[in-house]
Backbone as CSV, one residue per row, in Angstrom:
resi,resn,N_x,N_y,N_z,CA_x,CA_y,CA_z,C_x,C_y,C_z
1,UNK,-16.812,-7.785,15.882,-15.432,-7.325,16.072,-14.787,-6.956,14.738
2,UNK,-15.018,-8.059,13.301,-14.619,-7.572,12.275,-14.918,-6.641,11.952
3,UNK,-16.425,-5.729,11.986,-16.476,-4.715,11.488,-16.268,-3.130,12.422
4,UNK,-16.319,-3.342,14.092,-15.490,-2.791,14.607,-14.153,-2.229,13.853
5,UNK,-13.386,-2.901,13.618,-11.983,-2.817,13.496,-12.078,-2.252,11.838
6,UNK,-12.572,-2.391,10.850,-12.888,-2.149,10.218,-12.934,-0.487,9.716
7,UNK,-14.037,0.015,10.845,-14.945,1.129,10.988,-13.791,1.639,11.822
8,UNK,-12.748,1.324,12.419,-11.491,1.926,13.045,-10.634,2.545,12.252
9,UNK,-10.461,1.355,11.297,-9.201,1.806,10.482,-9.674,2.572,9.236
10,UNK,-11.018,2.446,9.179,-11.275,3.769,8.283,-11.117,4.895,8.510
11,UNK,-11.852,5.319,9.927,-11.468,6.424,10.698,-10.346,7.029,10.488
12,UNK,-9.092,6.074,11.428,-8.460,6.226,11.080,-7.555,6.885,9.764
13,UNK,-7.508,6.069,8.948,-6.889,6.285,7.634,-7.761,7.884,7.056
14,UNK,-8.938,7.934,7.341,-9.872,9.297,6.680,-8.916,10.180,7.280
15,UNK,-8.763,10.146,8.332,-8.204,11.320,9.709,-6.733,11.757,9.082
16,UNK,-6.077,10.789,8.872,-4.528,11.108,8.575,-5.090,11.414,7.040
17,UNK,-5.635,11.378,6.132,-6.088,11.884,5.076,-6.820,13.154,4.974
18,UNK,-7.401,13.624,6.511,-7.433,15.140,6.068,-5.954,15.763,6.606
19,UNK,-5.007,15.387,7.218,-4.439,16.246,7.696,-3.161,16.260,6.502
20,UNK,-3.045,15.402,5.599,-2.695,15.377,4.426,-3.120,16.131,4.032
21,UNK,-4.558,16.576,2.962,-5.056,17.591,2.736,-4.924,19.028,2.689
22,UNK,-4.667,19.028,4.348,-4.290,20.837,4.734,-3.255,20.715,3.956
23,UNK,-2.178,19.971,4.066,-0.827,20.119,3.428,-0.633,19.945,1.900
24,UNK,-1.804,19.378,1.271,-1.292,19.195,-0.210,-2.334,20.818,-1.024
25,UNK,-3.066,21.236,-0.165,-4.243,22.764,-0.684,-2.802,23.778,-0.539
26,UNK,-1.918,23.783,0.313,-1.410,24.807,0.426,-1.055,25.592,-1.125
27,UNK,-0.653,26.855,-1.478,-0.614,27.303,-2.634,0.992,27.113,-2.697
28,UNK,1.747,27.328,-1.865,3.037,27.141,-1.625,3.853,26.159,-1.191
29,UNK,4.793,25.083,-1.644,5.088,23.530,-1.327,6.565,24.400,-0.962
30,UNK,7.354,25.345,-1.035,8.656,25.501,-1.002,9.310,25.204,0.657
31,UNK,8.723,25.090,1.927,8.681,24.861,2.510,7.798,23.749,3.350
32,UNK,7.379,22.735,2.520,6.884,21.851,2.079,7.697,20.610,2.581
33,UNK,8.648,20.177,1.683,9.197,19.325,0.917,10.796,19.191,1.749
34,UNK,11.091,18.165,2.393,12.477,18.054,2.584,13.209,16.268,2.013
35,UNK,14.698,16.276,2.256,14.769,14.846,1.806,15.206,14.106,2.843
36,UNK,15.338,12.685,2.862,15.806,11.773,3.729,17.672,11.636,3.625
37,UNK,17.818,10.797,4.703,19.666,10.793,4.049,19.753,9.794,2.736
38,UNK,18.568,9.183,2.433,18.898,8.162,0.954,18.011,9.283,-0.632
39,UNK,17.913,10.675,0.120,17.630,10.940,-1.385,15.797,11.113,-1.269
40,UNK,15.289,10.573,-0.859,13.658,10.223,-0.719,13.377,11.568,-0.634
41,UNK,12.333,12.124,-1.180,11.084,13.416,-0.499,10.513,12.904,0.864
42,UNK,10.713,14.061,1.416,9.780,13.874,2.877,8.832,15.048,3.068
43,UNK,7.587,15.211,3.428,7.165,16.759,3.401,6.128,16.678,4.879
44,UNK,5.970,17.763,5.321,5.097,17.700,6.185,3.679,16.955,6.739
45,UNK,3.408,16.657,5.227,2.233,15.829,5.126,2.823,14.735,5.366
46,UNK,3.553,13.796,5.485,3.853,12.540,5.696,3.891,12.594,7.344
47,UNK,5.189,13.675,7.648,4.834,13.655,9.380,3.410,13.905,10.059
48,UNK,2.780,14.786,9.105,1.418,15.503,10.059,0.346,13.834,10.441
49,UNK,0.091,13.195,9.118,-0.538,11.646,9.078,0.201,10.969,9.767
50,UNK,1.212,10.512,10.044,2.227,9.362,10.636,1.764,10.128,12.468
51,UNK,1.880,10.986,12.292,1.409,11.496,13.949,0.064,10.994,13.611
52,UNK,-0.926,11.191,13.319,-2.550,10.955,13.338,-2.548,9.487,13.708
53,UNK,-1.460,8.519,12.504,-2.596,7.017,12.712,-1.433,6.382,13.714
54,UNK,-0.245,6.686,14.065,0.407,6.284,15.472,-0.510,6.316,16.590
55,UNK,-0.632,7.593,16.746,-1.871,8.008,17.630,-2.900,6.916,18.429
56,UNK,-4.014,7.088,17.110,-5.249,6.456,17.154,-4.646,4.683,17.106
57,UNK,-3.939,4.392,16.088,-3.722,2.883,16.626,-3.332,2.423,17.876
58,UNK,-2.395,3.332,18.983,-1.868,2.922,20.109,-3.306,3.347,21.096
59,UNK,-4.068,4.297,20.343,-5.595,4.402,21.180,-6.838,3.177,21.221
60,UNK,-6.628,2.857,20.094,-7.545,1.655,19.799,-7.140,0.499,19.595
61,UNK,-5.780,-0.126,20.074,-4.563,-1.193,19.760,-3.568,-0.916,20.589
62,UNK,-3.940,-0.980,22.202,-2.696,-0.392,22.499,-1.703,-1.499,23.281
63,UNK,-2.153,-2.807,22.756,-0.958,-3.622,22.870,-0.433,-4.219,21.478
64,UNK,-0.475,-3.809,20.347,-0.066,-4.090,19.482,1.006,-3.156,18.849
65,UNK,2.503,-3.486,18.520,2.807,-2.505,18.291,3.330,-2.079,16.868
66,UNK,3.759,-0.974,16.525,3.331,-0.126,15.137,4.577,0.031,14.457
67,UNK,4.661,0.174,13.299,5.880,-0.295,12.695,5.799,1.285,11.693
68,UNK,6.218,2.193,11.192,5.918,3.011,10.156,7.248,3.561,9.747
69,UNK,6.721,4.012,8.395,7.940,4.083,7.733,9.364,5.502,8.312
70,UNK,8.050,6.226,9.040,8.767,7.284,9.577,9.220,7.135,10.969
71,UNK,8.886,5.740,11.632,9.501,5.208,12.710,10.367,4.027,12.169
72,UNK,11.079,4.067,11.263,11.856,3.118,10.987,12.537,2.346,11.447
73,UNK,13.413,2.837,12.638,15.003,3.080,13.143,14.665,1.720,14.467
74,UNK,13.481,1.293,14.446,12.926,0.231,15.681,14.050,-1.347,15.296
75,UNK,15.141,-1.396,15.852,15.756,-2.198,16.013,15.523,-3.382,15.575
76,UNK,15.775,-4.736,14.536,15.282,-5.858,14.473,15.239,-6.451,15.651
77,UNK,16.351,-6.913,16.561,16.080,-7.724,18.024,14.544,-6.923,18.621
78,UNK,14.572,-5.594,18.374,13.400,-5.450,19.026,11.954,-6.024,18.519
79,UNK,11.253,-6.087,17.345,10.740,-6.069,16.660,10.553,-7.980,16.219
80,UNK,11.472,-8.489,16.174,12.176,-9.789,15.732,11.332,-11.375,16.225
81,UNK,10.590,-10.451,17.363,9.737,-11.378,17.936,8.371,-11.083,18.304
82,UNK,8.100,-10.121,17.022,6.379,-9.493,17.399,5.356,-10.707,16.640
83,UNK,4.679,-11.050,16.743,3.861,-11.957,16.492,2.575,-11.596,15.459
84,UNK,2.609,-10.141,15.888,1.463,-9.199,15.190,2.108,-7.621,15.548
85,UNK,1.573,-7.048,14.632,2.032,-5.454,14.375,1.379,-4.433,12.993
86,UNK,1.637,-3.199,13.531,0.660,-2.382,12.515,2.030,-1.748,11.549
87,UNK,1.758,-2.247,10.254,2.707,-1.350,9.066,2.201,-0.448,8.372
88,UNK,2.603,0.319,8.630,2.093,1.854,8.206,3.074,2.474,7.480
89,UNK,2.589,3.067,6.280,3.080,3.927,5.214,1.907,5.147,5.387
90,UNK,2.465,6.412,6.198,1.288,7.552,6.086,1.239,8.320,5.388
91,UNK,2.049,8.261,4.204,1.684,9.050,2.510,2.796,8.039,1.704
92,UNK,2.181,7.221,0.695,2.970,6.568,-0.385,2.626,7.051,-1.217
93,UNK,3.715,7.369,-2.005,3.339,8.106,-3.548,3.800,9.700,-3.008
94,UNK,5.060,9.418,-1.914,5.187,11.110,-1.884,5.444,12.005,-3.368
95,UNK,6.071,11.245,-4.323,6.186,11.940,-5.682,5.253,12.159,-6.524
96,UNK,4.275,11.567,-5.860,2.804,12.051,-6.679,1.797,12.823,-6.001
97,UNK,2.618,13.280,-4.722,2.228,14.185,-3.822,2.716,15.625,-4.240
98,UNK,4.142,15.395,-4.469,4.601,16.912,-5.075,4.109,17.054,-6.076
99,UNK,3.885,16.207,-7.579,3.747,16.360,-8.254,2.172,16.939,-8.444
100,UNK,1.110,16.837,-7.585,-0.270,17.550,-7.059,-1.003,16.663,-8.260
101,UNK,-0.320,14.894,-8.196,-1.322,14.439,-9.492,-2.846,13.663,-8.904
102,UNK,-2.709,13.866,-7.494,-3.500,13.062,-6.551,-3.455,11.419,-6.627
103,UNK,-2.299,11.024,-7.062,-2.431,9.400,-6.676,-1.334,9.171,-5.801
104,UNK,-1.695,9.337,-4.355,-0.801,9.344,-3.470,-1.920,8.689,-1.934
105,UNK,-1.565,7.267,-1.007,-2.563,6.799,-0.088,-1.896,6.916,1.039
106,UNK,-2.916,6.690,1.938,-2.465,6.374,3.174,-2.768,4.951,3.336
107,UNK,-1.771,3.946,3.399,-1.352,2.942,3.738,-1.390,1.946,5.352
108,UNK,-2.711,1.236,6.003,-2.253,1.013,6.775,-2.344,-0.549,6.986
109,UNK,-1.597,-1.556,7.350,-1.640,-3.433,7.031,-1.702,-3.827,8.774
110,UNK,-1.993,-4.749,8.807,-1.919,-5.536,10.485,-1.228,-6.736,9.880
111,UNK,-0.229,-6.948,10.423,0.507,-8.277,10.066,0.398,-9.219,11.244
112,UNK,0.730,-10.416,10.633,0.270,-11.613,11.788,1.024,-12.536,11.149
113,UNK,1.895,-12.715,12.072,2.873,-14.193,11.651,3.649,-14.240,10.226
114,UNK,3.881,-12.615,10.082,4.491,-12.630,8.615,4.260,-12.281,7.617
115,UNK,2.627,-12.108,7.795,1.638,-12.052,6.820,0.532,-10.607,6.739
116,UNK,0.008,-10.220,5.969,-0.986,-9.375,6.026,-2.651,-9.802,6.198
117,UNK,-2.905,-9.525,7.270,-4.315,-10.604,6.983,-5.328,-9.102,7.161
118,UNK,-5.247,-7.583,7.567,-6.139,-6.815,7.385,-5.113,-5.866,6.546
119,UNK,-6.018,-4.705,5.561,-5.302,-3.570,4.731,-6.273,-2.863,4.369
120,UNK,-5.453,-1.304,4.951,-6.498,-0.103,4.048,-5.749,0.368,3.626
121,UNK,-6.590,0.853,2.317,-5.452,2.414,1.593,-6.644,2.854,1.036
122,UNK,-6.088,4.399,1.566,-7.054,4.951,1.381,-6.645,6.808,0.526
123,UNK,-7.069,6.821,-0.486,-6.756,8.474,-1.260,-7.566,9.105,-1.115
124,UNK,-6.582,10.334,-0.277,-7.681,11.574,0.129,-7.574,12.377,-0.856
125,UNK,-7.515,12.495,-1.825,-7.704,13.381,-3.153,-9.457,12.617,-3.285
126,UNK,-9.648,11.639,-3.793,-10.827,10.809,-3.579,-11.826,10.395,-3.042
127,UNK,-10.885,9.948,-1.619,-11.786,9.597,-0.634,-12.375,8.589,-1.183
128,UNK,-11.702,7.640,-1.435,-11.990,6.287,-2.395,-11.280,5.486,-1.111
129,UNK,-11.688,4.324,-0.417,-10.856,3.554,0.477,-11.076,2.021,-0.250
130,UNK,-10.089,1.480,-0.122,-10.111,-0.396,-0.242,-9.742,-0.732,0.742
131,UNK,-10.687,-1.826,1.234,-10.022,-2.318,2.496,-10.137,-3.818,2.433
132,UNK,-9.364,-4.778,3.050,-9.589,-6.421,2.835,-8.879,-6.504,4.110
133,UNK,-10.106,-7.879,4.356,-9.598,-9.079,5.588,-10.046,-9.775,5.067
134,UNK,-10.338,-11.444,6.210,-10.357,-12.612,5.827,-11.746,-12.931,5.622
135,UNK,-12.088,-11.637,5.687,-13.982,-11.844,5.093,-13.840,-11.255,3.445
136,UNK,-12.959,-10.772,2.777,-12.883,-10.499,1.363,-12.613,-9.391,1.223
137,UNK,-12.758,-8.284,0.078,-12.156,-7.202,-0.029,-13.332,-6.563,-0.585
138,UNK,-13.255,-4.905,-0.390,-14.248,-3.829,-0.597,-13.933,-2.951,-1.233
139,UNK,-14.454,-2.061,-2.303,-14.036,-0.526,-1.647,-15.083,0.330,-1.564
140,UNK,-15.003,1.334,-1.068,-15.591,2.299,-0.491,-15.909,3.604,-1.374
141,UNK,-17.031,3.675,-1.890,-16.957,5.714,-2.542,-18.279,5.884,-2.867
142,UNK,-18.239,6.915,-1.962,-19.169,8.097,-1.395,-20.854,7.471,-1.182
143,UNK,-19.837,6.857,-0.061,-20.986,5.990,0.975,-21.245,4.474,0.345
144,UNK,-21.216,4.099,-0.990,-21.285,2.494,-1.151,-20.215,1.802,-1.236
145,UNK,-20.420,0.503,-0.647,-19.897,-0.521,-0.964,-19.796,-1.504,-1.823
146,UNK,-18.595,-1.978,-2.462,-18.815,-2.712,-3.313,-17.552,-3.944,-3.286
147,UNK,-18.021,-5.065,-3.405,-17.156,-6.362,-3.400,-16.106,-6.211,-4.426
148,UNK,-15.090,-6.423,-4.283,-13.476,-6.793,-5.261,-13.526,-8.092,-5.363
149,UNK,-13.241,-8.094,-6.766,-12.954,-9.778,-6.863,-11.993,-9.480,-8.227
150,UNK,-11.146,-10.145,-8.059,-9.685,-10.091,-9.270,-10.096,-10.703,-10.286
151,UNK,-9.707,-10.357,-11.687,-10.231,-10.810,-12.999,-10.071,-12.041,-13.203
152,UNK,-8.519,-12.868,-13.186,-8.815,-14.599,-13.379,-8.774,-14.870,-15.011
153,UNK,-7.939,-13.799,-15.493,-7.996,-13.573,-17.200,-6.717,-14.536,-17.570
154,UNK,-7.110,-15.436,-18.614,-6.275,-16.217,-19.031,-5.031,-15.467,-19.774
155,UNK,-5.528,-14.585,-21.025,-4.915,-13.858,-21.731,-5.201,-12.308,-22.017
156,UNK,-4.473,-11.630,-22.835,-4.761,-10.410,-23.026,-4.881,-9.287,-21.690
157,UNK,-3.808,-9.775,-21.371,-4.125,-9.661,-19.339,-3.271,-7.762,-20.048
158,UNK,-4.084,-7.070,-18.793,-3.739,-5.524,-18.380,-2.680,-5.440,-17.306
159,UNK,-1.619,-4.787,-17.645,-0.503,-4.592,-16.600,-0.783,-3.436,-16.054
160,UNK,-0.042,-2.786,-14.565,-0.157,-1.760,-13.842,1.381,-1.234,-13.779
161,UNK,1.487,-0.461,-14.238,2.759,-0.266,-14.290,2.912,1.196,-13.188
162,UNK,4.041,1.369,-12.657,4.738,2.797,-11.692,4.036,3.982,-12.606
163,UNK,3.495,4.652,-11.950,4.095,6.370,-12.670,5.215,6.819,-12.159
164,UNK,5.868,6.289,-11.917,7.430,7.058,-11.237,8.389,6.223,-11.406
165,UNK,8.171,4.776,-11.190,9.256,3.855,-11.136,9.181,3.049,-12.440
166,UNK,9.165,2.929,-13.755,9.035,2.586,-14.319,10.584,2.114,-14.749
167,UNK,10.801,0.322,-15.039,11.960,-0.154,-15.396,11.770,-1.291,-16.913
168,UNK,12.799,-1.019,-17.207,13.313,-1.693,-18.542,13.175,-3.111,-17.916
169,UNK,13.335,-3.725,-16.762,13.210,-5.246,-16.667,11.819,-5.422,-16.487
170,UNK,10.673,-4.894,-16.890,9.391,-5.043,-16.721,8.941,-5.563,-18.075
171,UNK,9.638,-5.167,-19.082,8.854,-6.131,-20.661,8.879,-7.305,-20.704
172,UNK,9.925,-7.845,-20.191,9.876,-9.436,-20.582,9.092,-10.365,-19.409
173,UNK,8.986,-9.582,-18.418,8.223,-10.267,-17.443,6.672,-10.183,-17.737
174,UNK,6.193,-8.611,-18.383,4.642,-8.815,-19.056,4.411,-9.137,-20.288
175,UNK,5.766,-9.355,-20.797,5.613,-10.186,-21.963,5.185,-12.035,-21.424
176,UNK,5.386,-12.546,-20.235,5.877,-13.897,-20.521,4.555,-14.204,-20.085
177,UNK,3.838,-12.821,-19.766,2.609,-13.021,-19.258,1.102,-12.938,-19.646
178,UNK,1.606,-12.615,-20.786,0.648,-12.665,-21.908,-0.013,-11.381,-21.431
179,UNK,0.452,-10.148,-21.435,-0.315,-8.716,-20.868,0.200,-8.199,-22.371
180,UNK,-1.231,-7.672,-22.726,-1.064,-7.073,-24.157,-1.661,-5.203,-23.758
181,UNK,-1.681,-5.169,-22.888,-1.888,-3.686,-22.563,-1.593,-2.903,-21.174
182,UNK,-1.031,-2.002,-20.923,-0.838,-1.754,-19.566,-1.256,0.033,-19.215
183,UNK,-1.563,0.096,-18.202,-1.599,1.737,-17.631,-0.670,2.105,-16.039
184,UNK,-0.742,3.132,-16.259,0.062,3.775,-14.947,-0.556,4.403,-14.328
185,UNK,0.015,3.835,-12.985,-0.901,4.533,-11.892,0.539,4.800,-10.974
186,UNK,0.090,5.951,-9.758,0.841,6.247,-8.691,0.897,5.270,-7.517
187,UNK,1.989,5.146,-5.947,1.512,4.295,-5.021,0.601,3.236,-5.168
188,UNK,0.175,2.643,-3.774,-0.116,1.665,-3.411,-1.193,1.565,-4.706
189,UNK,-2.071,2.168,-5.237,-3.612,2.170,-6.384,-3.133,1.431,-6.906
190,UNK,-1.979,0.730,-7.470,-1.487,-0.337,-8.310,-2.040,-1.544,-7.943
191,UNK,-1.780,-1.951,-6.517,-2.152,-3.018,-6.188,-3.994,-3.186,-6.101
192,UNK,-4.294,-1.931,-5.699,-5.793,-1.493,-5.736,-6.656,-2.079,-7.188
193,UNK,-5.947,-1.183,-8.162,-5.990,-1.860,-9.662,-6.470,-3.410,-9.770
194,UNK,-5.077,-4.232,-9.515,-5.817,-5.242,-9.704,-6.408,-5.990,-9.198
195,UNK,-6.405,-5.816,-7.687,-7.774,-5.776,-6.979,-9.253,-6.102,-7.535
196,UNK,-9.301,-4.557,-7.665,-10.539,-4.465,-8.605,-10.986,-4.809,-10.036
197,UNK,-9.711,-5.736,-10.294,-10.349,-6.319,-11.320,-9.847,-4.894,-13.284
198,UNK,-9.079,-4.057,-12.735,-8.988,-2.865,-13.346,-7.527,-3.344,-14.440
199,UNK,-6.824,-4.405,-13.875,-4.936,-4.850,-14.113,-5.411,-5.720,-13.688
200,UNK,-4.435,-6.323,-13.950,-4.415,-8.425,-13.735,-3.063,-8.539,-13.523
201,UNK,-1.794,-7.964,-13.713,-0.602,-8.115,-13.076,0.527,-6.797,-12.883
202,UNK,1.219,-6.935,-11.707,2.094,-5.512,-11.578,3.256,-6.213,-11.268
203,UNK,4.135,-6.220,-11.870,5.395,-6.105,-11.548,6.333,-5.225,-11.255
204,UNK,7.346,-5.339,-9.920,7.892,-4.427,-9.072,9.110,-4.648,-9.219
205,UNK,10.081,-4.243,-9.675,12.285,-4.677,-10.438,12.618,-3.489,-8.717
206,UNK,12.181,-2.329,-8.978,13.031,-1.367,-8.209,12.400,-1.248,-7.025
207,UNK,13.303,-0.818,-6.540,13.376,-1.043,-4.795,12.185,-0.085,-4.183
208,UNK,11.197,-0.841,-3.150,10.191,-0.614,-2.481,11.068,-1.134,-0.693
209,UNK,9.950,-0.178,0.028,9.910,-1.052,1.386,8.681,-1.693,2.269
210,UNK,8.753,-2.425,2.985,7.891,-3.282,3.436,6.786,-2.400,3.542
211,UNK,6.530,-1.406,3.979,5.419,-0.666,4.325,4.670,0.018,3.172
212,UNK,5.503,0.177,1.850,4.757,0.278,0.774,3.533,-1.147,0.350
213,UNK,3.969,-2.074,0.734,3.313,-3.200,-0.090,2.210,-3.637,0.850
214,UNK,2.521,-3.566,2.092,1.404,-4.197,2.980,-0.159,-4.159,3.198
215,UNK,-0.323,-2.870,2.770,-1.916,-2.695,2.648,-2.412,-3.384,1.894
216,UNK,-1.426,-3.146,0.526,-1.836,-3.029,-0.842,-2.162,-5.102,-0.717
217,UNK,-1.028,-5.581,-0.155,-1.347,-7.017,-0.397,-2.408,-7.706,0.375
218,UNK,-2.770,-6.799,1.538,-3.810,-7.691,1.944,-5.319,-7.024,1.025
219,UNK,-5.085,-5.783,0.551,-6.374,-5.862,-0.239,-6.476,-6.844,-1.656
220,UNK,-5.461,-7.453,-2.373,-5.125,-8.039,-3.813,-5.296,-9.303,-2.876
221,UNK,-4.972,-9.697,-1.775,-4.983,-11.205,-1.606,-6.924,-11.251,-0.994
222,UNK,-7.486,-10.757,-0.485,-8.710,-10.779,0.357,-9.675,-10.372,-0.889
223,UNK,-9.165,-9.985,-2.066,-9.943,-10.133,-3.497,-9.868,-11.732,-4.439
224,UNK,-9.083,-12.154,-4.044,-8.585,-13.909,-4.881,-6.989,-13.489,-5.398
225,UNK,-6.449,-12.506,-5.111,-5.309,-12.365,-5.791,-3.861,-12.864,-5.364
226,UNK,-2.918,-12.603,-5.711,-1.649,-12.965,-5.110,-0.401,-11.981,-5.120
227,UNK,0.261,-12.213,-4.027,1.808,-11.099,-4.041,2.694,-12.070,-3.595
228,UNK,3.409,-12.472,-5.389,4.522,-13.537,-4.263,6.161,-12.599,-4.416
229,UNK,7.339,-13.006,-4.201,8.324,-12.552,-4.005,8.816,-13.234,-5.971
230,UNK,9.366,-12.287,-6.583,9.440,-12.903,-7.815,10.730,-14.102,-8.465
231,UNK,11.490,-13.494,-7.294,12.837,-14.897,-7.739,12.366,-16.351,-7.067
232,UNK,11.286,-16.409,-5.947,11.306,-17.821,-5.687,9.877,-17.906,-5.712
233,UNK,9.158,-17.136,-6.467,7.801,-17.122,-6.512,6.465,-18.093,-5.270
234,UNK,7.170,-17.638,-3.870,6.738,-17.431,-2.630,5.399,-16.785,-2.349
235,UNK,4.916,-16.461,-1.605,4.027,-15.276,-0.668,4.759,-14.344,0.030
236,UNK,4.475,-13.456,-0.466,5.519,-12.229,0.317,5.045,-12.189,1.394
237,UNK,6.531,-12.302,2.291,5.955,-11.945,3.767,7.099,-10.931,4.451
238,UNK,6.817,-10.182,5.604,6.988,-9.287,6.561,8.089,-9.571,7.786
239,UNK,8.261,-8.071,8.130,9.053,-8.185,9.315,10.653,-8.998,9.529
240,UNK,10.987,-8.588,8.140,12.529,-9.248,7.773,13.778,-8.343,8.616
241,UNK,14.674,-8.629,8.330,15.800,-8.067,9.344,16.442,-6.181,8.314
242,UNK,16.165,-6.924,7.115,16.437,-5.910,5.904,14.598,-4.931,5.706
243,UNK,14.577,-4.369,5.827,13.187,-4.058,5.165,12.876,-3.958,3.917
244,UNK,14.154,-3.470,3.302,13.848,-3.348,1.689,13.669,-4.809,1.008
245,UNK,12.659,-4.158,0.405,11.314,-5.601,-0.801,12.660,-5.863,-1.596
246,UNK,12.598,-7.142,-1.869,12.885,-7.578,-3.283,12.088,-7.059,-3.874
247,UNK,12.112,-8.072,-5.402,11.204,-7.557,-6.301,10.146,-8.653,-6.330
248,UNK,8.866,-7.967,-6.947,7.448,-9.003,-6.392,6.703,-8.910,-7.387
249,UNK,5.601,-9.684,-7.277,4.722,-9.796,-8.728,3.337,-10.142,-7.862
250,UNK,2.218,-8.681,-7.744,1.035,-9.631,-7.750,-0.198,-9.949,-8.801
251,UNK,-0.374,-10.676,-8.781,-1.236,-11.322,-9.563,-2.712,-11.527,-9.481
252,UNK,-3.336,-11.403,-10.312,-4.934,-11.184,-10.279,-4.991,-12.748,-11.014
253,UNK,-4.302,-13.723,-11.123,-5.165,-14.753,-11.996,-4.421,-16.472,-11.248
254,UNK,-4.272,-17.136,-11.554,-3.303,-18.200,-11.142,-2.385,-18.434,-11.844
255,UNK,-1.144,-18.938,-11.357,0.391,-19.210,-12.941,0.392,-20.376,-12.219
């Protein structure tokens, strides 16, 4: 059954990653690209994927129900008492989508009681997938597999920093952390990063929403890693009344 589900949500996630594709080859984005009422990029490619893995999850999950960022508007009373549910982000990193830098995933988490216990993200520029459950974490490129396991570095630790969101309250936090070097990456690949052992800590000041982080944490936690909430240094968990994240810190080592 684990690898059933598995071999689903790859599918899956590949599928809404070509139909991304058609939309990021085009030669012309001017009709492309629209915004939300808070300001956000929205472009066709986000709707064309968000139709694909709605789809196939209510095809292959069709009593579980689906949470995505472009179905937002799902009422807390409604929602308030799901037990399990699919969080879906079907293009994160839309600004690294316009920007044609290819670090932009498709995002998809199964939450359970709060928690993320399956996650894919997957970049169709790449075609690189990570995926983690409670059997450990993988990723995927061009046909092998290979085990994630988080670094566990005492010092001299590598930070992951935004290519887009980058904040002034991020020095003193990788300062306190003994990170003497950092790189930037786009979307969810941050959490991917240290995953793989690539970063050992990311810290997040500016505002994310639940469906950005969810993949990403069950692949960093199903490697040895951690995503706690950073003011009460918790386990981040799901399905709040607010959707918007605090700010979070995951971690590739133990504090």
């Amino acid at each position: 059954m684990q690898n059933k589900v598995k071999e689903q949500l790859t599918e899956i996630a590949r599928l809404a990653g070509d139909a991304i594709m058609e939309v990021y080859k085009l030669d012309d984005f001017s009709n492309v690209v629209d915004f939300k009422s808070d300001d956000s990029p929205l472009t066709l490619a986000d709707k064309a994927a968000n139709e694909v893995i709605t789809e196939k999850l209510k095809e292959y999950f069709p009593d579980i129900p689906v949470l995505s960022e472009e179905g937002r508007s799902i009422p807390f009373e409604e929602r308030k008492d799901w037990s399990e549910f699919w969080l879906v982000d079907p293009l994160d990193g839309t600004k690294e989508f316009i920007k044609r830098n290819g670090q932009f995933t498709v995002n998809i988490a199964l939450i359970r009681d709060g928690f993320p216990v399956k996650g894919i993200v997957y970049t169709p520029v790449t075609e690189v997938t990570y995926y983690g459950d409670e059997n450990g974490a993988v990723k995927i490129e061009g046909g092998n597999e290979s085990v994630l396991k988080v670094n566990n570095k005492s010092d001299d630790r590598i930070a992951v920093r935004s290519a887009s969101h980058a904040s002034d309250e991020e020095e003193g936090v990788l300062n306190s952390y003994k990170c003497t070097d950092s790189i930037s990456v786009g979307s969810s690949l941050k959490f991917c990063m240290v995953a793989e052992g690539k970063a050992d800590l990311y810290y997040r000041h500016g505002p994310t929403m639940e469906w950005d982080t969810g993949a990403g944490q069950a692949v960093v936690e199903a490697a040895g890693g951690k995503v706690l909430r950073f003011e009460e240094k918790v386990r981040f968990y799901y399905n709040r009344e607010n959707l918007l994240n605090p700010s979070f810190l995951v971690l590739g080592f133990e504090n």
